[in-house]
KEBAVEX-665704 format. One record per residue (C-alpha): residue in one letter; x negated, y negated, z; chain. Coordinates in steps of 0.25 Angstrom, whole numbers. Last residue first. Layout:
REM KEBAVEX-665704
REC  residu     c1     c2     c3  chaine
REC       A      X      Y      Z       A
...
REM end
This chain:
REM KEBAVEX-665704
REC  residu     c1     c2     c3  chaine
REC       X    -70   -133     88       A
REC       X    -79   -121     85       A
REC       X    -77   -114     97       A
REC       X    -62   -115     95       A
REC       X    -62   -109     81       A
REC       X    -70    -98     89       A
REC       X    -61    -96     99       A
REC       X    -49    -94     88       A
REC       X    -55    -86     80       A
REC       X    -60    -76     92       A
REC       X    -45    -76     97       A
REC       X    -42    -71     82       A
REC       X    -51    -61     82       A
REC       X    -47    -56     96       A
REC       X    -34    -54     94       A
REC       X    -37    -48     80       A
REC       X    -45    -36     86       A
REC       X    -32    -33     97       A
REC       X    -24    -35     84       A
REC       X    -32    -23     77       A
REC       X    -35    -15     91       A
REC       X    -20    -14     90       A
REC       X    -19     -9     77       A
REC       X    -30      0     77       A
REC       X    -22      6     91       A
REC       X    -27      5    103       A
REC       X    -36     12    114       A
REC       X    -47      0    116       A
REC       X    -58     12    109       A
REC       X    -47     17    101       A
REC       X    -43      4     95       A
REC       X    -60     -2     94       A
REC       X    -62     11     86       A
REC       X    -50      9     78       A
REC       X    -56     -4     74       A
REC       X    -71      0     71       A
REC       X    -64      9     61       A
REC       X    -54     -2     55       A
REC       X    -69    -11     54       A
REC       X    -76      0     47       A
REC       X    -64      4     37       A
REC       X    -63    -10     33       A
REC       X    -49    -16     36       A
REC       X    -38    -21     27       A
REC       X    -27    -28     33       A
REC       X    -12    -28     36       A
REC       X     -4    -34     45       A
REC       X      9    -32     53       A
REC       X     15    -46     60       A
REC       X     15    -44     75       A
REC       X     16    -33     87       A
REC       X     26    -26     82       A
REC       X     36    -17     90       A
REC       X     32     -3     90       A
REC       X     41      6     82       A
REC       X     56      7     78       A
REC       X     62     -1     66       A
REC       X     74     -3     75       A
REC       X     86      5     65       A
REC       X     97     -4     60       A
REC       X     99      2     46       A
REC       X    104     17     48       A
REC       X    108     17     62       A
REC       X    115      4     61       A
REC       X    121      8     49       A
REC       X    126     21     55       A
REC       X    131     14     66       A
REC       X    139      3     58       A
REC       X    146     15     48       A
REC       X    159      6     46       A
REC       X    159      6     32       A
REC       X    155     -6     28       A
REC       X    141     -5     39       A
REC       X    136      8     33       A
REC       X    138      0     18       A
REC       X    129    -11     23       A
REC       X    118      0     28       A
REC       X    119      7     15       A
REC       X    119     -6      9       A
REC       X    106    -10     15       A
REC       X     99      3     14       A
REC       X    101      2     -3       A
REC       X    110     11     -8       A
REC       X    110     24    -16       A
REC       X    121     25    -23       A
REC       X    130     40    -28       A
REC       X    141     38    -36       A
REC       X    153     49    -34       A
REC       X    165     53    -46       A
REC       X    173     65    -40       A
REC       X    180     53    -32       A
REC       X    186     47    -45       A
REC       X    198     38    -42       A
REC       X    189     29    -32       A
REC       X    173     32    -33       A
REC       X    166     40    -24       A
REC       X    154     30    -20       A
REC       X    141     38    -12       A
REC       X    130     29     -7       A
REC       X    118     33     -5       A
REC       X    107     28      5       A
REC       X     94     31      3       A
REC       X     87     36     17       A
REC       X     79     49     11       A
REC       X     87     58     18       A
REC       X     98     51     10       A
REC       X    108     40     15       A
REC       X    123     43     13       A
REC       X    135     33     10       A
REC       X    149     37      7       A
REC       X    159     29     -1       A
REC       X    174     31     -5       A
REC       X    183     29    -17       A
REC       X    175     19    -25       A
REC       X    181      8    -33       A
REC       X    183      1    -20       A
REC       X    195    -10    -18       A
REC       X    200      2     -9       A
REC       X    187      1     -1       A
REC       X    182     13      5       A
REC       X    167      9      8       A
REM end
């Protein structure tokens, strides 16, 4: 970002094996003297786009997060060993996942609540 209000001569910008951005300021009038920042994913993607690096921010930060498209809102619960066992025997014997024999499960609980709550009206 070469600005000739800057206090720094010029900038570079590199991202580590590890993924951190650092950014690398040469300052004007004393170009022996560099300062070395690590920055956050969201001004390395700002400063990408200010200095005319549009692909390579698009290929840094735009990325389609891949994978199977969700099939509803993630849950999380504590199952006893016996019942997750009984569970994965159900999924191979139907030839599923344990995810899938779960919602398959929940399915059918729910649609049991529901008859009985109508049963009892």
């Amino acid at each position: 970002m070469e600005d000739e209000y800057s206090p720094f001569l010029s900038e570079e910008l590199y991202c580590t094996d590890l993924g951190y951005w650092i950014l690398n300021r040469v300052r004007a009038g004393n170009p022996d003297t560099s300062t070395y920042e690590k920055i956050s994913d969201e001004l390395a993607r700002q400063w990408l786009l200010d200095n005319e690096y549009p692909e390579e921010a698009k290929r840094r930060f735009d990325r389609s997060k891949g994978g199977r498209p969700s099939k509803g809102d993630k849950v999380e619960a504590r199952v006893p060993a016996k019942t997750l066992s009984r569970i994965d025997d159900m999924a191979a014997a139907a030839g599923v996942d344990r995810p899938e024999m779960i919602r398959r499960l929940l399915v059918v609980a729910v649609g049991m609540e529901r008859a009985l709550a109508a049963a009892l009206d």
